[in-house]
N, C-alpha and C positions, 0 to 999 in steps of 0.2 A: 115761330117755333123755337124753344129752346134748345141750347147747344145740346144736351143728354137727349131730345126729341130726335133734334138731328140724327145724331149720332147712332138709336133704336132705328131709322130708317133708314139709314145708309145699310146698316146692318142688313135689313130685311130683305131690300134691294141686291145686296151682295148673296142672300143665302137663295135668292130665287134664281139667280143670276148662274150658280153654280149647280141648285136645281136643274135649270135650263141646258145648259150647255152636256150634265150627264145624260139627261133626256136626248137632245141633239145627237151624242156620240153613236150610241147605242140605237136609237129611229135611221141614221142613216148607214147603220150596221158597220159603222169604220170599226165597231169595238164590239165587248162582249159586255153583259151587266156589272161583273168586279171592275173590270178595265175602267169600263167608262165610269164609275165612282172614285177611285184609287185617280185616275187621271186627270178629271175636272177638279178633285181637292188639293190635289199635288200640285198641277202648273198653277191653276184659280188662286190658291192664297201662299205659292211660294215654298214649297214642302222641300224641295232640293235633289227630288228623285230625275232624272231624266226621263222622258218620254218611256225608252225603251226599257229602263229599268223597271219603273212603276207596270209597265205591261208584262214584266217580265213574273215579277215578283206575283201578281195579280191573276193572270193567265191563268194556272191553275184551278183557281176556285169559279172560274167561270162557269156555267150551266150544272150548279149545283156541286159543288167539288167533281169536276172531271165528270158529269153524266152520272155520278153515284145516287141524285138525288136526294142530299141529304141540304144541306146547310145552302139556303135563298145564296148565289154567288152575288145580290144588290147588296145585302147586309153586310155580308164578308169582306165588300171592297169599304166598306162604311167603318167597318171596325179597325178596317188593316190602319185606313185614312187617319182616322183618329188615333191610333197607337203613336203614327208618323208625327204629327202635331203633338200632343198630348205630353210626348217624351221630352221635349224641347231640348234635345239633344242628350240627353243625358236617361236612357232607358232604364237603368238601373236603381237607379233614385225615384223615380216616376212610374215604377212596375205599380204601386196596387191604384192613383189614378186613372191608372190605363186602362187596369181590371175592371174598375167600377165603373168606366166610360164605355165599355165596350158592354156590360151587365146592363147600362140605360139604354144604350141604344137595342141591345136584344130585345127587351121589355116592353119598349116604344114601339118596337117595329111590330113586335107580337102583336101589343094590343090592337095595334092601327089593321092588321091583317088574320090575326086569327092563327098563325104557325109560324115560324121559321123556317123551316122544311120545306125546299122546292116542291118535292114530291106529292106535298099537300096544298101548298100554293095552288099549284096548276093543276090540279086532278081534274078539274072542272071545264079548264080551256085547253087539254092538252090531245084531243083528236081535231082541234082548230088551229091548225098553221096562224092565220091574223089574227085570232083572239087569245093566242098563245102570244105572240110577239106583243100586241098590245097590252097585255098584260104584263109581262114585263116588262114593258116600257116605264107603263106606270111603275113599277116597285123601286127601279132603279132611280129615276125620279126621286123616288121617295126617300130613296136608303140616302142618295146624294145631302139631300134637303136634311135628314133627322142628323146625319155628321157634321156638316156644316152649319148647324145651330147646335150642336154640343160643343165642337171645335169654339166656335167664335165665344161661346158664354164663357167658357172657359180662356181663352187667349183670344180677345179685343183686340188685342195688338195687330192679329195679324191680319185684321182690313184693313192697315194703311198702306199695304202691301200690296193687295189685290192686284191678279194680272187680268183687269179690265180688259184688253186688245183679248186674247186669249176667252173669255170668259164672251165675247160680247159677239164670238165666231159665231157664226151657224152655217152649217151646211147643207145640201140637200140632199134625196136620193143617189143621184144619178153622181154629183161632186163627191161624195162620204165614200161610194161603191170605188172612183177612180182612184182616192185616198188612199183607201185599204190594199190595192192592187198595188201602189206605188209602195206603201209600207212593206206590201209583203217582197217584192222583189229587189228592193233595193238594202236588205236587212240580211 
């Protein structure tokens, strides 16, 4: 395998890898769908947000902006994530890549789903408690996975960075449920 081979697999590895771990966040309810996108791209590839920051900032757009039903909160943490990266510190210089990143990823995630629109997302599974939850499961997944291959095409750099430990966590029900308790009381 060629070094540039390598390097396309590493990559791949890394975007399933941060796929995984927002899928993880979110299946063992430690988080919400923006959370757990916004969270797995922030610590996964070194964003500089804290834990409590990136949840803080993200929170909001959870279940659809605040229950409003309007805007998928998987895509929303997808875009924040990519603003975060995208900017490489300097947001003002980098506003209309950020624009355009965040127009690909809407467009992506359209095609792959059919709306953006929680409300139209889930019209379908949403008298179904588990086929609602696995259903977002999947998006968030998803929204992780289309950020984190627009991030890396865009800044390569920052897989050498990768927080594998972090990234390579999983938890379970019952572990994620006790997480979340310990989050909330100790914050």
């Amino acid at each position: 395998m060629h070094s540039k081979e390598k390097r396309a697999y590493r990559t791949e590895v890394l975007i399933t890898q941060i796929r995984n771990r927002a899928l993880n966040l979110y299946q063992t309810r430690q988080m919400l769908c923006t959370e757990a996108v916004v969270v797995s791209l922030n610590r996964g590839l070194g964003g500089g947000l804290t834990e409590a920051q990136a949840v803080a900032m993200s929170a909001p757009f959870c279940t659809a902006m605040g229950e409003s039903g309007c805007l998928c909160g998987a895509l929303s943490g997808a875009v924040m994530a990519s603003g975060l990266f995208l900017a490489k510190g300097q947001p003002f210089r980098h506003r209309g890549v950020i624009r355009e990143s965040a127009r690909q990823l809407h467009d992506a995630f359209k095609a792959s789903n059919g709306s953006t629109c929680c409300r139209t997302l889930s019209k379908n599974v949403k008298h179904d408690q588990k086929a609602h939850f696995r259903h977002c499961t999947r998006l968030t997944a998803e929204a992780a996975e289309l950020a984190a291959r627009l991030i890396l095409k865009k800044r390569p750099e920052l897989a050498n960075n990768a927080n594998k430990e972090f990234l390579h966590k999983k938890q379970f029900d019952v572990g994620g449920l006790l997480l979340r308790l310990a989050h909330y009381f100790s914050h």
